[in-house]
MIPAPA-24620 format. One line per 4 residues: number of its first residue (from 1); their letters; for each residue x, y, z negated of C-alpha. Coordinates in Angstrom, 2 decimals. Example, Ala and Ser with C-alpha at 12.3 -4.5 7.8 and 13.67 -1.06 7.14 Angstrom:
2
1 = AS = 12.30 -4.50 -7.80 | 13.67 -1.06 -7.14;
This chain:
434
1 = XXXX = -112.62 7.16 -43.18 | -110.82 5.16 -46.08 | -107.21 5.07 -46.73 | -106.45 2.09 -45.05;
5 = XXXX = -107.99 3.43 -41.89 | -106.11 6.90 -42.03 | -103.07 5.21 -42.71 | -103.79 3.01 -39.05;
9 = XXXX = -104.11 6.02 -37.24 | -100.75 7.76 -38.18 | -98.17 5.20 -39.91 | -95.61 2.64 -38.13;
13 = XXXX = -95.24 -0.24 -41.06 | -91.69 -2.17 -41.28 | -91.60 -5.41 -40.05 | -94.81 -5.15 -38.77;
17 = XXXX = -96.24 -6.00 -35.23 | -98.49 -3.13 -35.37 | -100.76 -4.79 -32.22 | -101.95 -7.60 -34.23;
21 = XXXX = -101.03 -7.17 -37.81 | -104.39 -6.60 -40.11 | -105.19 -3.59 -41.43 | -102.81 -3.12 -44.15;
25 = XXXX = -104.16 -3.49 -48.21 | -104.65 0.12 -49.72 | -102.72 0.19 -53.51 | -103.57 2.50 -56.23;
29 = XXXX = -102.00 1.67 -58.97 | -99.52 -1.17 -60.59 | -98.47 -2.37 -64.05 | -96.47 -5.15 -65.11;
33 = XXXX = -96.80 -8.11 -63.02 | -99.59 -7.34 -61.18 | -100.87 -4.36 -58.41 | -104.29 -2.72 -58.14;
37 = XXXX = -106.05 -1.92 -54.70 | -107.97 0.98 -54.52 | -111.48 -1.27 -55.07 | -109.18 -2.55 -58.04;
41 = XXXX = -108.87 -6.02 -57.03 | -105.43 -7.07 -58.58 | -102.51 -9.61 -57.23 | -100.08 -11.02 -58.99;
45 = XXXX = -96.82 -9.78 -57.71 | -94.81 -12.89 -56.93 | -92.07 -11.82 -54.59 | -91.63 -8.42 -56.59;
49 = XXXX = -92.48 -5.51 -54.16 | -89.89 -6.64 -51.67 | -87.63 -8.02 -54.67 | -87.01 -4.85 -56.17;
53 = XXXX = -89.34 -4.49 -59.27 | -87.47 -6.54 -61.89 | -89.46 -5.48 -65.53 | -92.93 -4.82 -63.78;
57 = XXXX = -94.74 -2.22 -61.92 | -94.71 1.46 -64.07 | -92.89 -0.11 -66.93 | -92.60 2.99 -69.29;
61 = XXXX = -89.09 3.27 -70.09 | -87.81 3.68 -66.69 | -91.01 5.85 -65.75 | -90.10 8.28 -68.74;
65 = XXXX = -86.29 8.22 -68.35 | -87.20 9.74 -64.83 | -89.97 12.31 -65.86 | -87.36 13.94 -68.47;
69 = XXXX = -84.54 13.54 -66.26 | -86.63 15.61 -63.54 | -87.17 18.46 -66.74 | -83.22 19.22 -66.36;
73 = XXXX = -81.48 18.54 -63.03 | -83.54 16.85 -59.94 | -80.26 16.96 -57.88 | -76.89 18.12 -56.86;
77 = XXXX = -74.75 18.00 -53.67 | -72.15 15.01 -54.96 | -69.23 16.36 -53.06 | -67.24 18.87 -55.64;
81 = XXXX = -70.08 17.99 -58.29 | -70.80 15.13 -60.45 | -73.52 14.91 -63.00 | -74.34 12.69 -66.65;
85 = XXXX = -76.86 10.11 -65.24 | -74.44 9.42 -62.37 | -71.03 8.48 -64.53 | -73.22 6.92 -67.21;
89 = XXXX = -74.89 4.31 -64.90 | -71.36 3.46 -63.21 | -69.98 2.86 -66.83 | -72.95 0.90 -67.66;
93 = XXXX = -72.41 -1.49 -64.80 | -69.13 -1.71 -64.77 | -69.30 -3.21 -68.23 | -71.47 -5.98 -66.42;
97 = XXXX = -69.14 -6.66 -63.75 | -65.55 -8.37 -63.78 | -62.68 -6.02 -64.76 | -61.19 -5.23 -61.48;
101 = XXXX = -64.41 -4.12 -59.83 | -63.65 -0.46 -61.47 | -64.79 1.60 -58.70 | -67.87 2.90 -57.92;
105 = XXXX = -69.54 4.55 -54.37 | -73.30 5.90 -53.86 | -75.29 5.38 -51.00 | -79.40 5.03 -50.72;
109 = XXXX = -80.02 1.34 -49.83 | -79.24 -2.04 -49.54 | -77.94 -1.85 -45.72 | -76.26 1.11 -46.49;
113 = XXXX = -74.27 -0.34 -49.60 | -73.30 -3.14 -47.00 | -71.98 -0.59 -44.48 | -70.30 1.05 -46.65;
117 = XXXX = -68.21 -1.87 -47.72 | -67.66 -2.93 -44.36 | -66.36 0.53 -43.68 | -64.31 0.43 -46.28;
121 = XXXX = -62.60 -3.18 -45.40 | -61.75 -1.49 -41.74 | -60.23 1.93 -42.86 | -58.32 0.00 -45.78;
125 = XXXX = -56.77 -2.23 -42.91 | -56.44 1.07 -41.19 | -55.03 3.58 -43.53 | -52.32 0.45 -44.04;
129 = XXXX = -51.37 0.49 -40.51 | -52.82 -2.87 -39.93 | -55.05 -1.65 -37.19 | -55.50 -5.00 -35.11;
133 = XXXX = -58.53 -6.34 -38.17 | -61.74 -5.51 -36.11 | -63.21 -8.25 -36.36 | -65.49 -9.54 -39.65;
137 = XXXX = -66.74 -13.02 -40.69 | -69.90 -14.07 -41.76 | -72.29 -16.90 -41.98 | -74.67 -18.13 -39.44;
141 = XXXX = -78.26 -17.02 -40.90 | -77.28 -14.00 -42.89 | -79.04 -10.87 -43.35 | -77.47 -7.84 -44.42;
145 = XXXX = -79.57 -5.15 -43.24 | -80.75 -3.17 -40.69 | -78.08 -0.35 -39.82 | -75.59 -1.10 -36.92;
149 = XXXX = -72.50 -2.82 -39.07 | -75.36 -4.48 -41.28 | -76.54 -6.19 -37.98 | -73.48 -7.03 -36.45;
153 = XXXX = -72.73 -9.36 -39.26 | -76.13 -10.26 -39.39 | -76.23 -11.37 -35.82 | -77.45 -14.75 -36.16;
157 = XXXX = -80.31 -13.74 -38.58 | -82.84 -13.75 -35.40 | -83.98 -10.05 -36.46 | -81.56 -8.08 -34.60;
161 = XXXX = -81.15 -9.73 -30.77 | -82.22 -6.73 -29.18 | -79.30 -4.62 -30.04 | -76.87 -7.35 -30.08;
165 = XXXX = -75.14 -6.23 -27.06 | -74.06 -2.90 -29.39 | -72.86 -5.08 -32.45 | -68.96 -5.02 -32.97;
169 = XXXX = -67.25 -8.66 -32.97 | -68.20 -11.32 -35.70 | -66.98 -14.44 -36.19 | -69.26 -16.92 -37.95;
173 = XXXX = -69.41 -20.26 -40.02 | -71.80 -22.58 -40.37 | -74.76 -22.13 -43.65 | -74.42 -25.25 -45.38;
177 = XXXX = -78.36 -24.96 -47.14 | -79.20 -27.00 -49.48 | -82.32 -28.71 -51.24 | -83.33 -30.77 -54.53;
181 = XXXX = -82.71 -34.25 -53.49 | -80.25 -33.67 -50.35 | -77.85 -36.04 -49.78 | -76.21 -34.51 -46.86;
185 = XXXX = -74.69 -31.00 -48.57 | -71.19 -32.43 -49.20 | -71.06 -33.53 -45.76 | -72.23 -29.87 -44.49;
189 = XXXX = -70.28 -27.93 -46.80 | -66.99 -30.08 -45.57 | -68.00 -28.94 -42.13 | -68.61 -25.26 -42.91;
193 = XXXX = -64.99 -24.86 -44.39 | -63.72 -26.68 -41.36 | -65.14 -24.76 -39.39 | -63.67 -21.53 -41.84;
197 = XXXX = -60.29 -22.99 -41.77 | -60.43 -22.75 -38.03 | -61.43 -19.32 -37.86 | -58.77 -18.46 -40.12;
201 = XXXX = -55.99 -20.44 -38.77 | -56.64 -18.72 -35.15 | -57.33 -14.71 -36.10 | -56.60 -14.44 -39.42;
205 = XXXX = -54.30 -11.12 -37.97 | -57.30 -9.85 -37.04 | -60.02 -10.63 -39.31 | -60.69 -7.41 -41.96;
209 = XXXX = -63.04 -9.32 -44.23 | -65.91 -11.93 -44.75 | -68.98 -11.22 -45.89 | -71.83 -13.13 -47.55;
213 = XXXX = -74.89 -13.66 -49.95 | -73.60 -15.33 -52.88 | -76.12 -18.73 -53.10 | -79.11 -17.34 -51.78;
217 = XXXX = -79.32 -15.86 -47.96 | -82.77 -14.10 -48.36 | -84.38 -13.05 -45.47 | -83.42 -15.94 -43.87;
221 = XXXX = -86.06 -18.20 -45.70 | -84.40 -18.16 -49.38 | -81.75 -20.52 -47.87 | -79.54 -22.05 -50.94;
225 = XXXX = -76.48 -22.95 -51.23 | -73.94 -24.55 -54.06 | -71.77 -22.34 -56.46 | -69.06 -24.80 -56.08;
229 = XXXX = -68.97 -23.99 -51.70 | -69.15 -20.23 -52.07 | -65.68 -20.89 -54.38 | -63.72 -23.19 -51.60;
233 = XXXX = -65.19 -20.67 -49.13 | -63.98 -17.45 -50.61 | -61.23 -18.96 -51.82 | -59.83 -20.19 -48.58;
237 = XXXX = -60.29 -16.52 -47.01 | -58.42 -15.01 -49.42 | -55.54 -17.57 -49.33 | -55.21 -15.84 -45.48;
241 = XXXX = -55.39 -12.28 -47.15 | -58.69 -11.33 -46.24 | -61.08 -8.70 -47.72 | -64.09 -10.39 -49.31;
245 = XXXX = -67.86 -8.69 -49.62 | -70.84 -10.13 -51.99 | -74.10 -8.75 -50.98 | -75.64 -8.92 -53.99;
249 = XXXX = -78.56 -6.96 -52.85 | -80.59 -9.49 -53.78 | -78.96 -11.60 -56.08 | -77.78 -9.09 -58.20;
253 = XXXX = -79.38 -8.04 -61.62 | -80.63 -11.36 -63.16 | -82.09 -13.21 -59.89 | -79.99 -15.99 -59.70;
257 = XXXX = -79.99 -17.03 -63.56 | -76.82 -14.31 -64.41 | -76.32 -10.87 -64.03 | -74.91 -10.98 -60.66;
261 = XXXX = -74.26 -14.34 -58.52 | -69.90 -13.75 -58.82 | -70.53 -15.41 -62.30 | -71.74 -18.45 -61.26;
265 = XXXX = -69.35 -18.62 -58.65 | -65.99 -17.63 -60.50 | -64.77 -14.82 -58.09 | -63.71 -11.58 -57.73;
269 = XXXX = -65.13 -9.93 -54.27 | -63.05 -7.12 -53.29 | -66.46 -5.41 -53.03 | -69.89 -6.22 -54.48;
273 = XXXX = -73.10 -4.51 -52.60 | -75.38 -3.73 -55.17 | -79.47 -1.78 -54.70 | -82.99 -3.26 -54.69;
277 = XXXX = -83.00 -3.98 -58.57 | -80.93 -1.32 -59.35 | -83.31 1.28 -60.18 | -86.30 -1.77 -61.36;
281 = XXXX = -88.03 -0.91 -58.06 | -88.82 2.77 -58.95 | -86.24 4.89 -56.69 | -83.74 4.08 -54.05;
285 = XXXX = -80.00 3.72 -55.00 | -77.50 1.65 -53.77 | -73.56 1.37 -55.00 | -70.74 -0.23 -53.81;
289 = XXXX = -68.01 -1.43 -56.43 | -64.63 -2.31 -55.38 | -60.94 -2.44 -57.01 | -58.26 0.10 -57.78;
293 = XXXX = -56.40 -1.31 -54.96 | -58.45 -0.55 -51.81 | -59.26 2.76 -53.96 | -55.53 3.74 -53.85;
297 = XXXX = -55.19 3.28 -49.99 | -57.93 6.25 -49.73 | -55.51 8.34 -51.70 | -53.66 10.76 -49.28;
301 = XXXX = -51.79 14.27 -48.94 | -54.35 14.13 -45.38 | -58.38 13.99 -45.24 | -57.61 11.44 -42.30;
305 = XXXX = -57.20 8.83 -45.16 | -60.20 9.39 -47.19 | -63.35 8.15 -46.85 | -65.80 10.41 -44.95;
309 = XXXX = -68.88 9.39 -45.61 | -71.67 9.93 -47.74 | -75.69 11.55 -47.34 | -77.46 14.22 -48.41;
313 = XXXX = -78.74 12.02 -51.54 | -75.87 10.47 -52.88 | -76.18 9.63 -56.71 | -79.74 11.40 -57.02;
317 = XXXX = -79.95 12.13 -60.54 | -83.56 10.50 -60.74 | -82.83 7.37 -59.34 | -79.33 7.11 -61.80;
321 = XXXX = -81.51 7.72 -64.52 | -83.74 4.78 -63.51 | -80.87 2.62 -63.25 | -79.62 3.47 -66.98;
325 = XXXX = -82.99 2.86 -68.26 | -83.35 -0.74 -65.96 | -79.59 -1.83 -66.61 | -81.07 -0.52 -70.68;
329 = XXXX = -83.84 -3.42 -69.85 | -82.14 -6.00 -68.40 | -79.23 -6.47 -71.10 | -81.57 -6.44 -74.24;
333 = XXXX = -81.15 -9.71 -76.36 | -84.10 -11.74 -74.58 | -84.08 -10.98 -71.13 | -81.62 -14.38 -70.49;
337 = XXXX = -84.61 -16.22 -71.93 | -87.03 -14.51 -70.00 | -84.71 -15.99 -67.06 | -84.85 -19.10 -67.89;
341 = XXXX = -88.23 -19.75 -68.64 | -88.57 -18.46 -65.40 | -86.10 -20.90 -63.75 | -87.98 -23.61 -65.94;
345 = XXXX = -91.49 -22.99 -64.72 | -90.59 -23.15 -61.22 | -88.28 -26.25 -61.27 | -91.65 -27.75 -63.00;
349 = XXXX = -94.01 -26.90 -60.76 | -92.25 -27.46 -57.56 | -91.94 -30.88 -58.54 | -95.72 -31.33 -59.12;
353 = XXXX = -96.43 -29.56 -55.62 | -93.77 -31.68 -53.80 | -95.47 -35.06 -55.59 | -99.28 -34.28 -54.47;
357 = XXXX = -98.70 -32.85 -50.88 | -96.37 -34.63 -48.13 | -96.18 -31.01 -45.82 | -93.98 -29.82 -48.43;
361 = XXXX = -89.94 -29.85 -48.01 | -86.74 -28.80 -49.17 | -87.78 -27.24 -52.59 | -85.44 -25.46 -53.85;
365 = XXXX = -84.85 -23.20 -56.81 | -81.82 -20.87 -57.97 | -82.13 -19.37 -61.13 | -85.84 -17.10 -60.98;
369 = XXXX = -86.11 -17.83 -57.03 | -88.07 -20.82 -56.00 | -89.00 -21.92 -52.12 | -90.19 -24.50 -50.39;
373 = XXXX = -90.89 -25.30 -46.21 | -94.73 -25.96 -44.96 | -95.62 -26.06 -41.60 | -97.89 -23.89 -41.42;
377 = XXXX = -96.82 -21.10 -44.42 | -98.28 -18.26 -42.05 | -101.29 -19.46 -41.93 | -101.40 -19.32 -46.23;
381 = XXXX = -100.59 -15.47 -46.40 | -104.22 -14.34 -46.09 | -105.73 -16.96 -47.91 | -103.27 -16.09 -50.68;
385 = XXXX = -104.54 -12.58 -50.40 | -107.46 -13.70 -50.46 | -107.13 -15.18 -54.34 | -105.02 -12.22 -55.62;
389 = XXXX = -101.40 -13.71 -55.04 | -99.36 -11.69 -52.89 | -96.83 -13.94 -51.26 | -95.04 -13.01 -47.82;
393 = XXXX = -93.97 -16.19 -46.80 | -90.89 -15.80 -44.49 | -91.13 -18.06 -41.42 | -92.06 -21.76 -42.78;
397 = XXXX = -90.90 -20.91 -45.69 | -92.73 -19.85 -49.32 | -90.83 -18.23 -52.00 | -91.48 -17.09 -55.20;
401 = XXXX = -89.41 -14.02 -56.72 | -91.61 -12.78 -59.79 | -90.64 -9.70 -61.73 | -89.32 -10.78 -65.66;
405 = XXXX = -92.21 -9.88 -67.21 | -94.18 -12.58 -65.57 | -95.67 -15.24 -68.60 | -96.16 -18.83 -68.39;
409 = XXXX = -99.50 -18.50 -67.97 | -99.83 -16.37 -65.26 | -97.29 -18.05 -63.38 | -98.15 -21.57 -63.95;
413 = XXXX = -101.75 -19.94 -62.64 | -100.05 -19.07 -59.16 | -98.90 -22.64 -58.82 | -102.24 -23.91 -59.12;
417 = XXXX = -103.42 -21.73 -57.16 | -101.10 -22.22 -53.99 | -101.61 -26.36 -54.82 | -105.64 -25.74 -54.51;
421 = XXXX = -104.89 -23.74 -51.33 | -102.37 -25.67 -49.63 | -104.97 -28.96 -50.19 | -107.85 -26.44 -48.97;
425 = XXXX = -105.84 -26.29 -45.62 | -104.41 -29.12 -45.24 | -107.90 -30.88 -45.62 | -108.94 -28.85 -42.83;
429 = XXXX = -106.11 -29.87 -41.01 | -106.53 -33.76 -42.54 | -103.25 -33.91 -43.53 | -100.79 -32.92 -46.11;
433 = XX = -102.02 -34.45 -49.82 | -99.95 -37.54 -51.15;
């Protein structure tokens, strides 16, 4: 029995529909832009393991930083303790983030960093006597992960409706996506901060804070949006004194063209939800940053005030030293080039796909994240496979999210290959080449 087959036997995969889903691809080894299955067939990692992996698969640095970091202290309870790699990776990223964002919180993923922040915004309200704010905003399509606050402000993200009856309330605004060439996006963006206003005008008193994915909503289908709208949007919140949360989950550490999406947008969150690229894909680690003013109303004579929370992993000494080594990475001299090149390639070759096949739409690109719509994107994932591209296409839509150390070549390669599959298909279907 190979390792595939074992693994069918005894394993429940994420997102996964275990009834029909194929037998899943058995992976032996990775390095830089590419994986290795155990016949060694290799793919070209374009969406980055799940968009964590930002310098490539088993990149040395952060490997080693681990390995000696495991010679000397593996871990430590966090409450009563603290450790080297732990303070040194806060400082580290603090000197990448504006100045008020000068505190820091470990959890152990993405969903967790977002609950933690939405915890947070409530007990601040809370510990201020302001106990009526139970209620959150966020915007129609968003996904912030898969815990129970996560999904209440997630509710419209179609992933969650069986447990929506157990979500807590959520108000929510209108997405106002956006695409090379569209000449409706003032029109919706005027609409979504209507609709905001409104929101705000009526429960304001009772709104603790909004939440949202600076310019790119992920898991939605790599929905965009403008820098300029998430500025009016946040904004107008905090004109009405409410708490605002980036997820930067995904966005943060170089995907959007900067270091984290707040730059583009020119805007201090109250909280920014950092994980995913924190480590460069090797361990999980999460943090959320916030300000010396929702610190301070933590601070208390009582434990009532403080904030009880935490697991049994918090600010694992491993995954901090990853991050030092990644954060090491990302801020040497030529990774902004790397970036851009990136951005380049795909705002290139998304024009020549969009020119030679009339099934494509709404291309779209934001900083070293590319997409486009296709009717029939699901039916593209095994014949990507199939030619060593590992894509995950999310609903119609196809994305590209390549780790940094991707070249021209290689990526210019994937292009061409998608273009020769999409007109393999689409023959087959007689449709879809200009």
């Amino acid at each position: 029995m190979n390792l595939a087959e074992r693994d069918r036997k005894i394993l429940w995969h994420p997102f996964t529909q275990e009834k029909t889903a194929p037998i899943p691809i058995a992976v032996k080894r990775a390095e830089g832009s590419y994986i290795y299955d155990v016949d060694d067939k290799a793919y070209l990692d374009l969406i980055s393991s799940w968009w964590v992996n930002l310098h490539g698969h088993a990149h040395p640095k952060i490997a080693g930083a681990i390995y000696e970091q495991s010679l000397r202290l593996e871990h430590v309870i966090f409450a009563g303790f603290t450790h080297e790699p732990a303070v040194t990776l806060c400082e580290k990223l603090k000197a990448l983030l504006p100045q008020k964002l000068s505190k820091f919180f470990f959890s152990d993923n993405g969903s967790t960093a977002v609950e933690v922040a939405l915890k947070m915004s409530y007990q601040y309200w809370w510990n201020k006597d302001e106990r009526d704010k139970t209620v959150f905003l966020s915007f129609e399509g968003a996904y912030h992960g898969d815990t129970f606050g996560a999904m209440s402000v997630g509710v419209t993200s179609g992933f969650h409706d069986p447990f929506s009856r157990l979500f807590f309330s959520v108000l929510t605004i209108p997405f106002p996506e956006t695409w090379i060439g569209d000449d409706q996006v003032e029109n919706k963006e005027n609409h979504a901060l209507q609709i905001l206003e409104r929101h705000l005008q009526a429960d304001a008193h009772k709104i603790a804070a909004l939440i949202l994915e600076p310019l790119v909503q992920g898991a939605s289908g790599m929905r965009m949006c403008r820098p300029e709208f998430v500025s009016r949007a946040v904004n107008l919140a905090r004109q009405y004194g409410i708490l605002i949360i980036f997820d930067e989950i995904m966005t943060g550490f170089g995907r959007t063209g900067s270091y984290f999406a707040l730059e583009q947008v020119n805007f201090v969150p109250d909280f920014i939800c950092v994980s995913k690229g924190l480590t460069g894909g090797f361990l999980p680690l999460a943090i959320t940053a916030t300000t010396d003013r929702i610190y301070d109303a933590f601070l208390s004579e009582h434990f009532t005030k403080a904030f009880a929370h935490g697991h049994s992993y918090t600010a694992n000494p491993l995954g901090c030293a990853a991050g030092i080594a990644s954060l090491e990475l990302l801020t040497q001299p030529d990774v902004m080039a790397k970036l851009n090149r990136i951005h380049l390639t795909h705002k290139k070759e998304l024009e020549k796909l969009s020119a030679a096949f009339t099934d494509i739409h709404r291309t779209r690109v934001t900083g070293t994240i590319a997409a486009f719509d296709i009717p029939y994107a699901q039916l593209l994932k095994p014949k990507f496979l199939e030619k060593g591209l590992l894509l995950r296409p999310l609903g119609n839509t196809i994305y590209l999210l390549p780790p940094y150390c991707i070249s021209d070549s290689e990526l210019e390669g994937a292009y061409k290959t998608v273009a020769e599959i999409i007109k393999s298909l689409g023959d087959n279907f007689g449709q879809g080449v200009n």
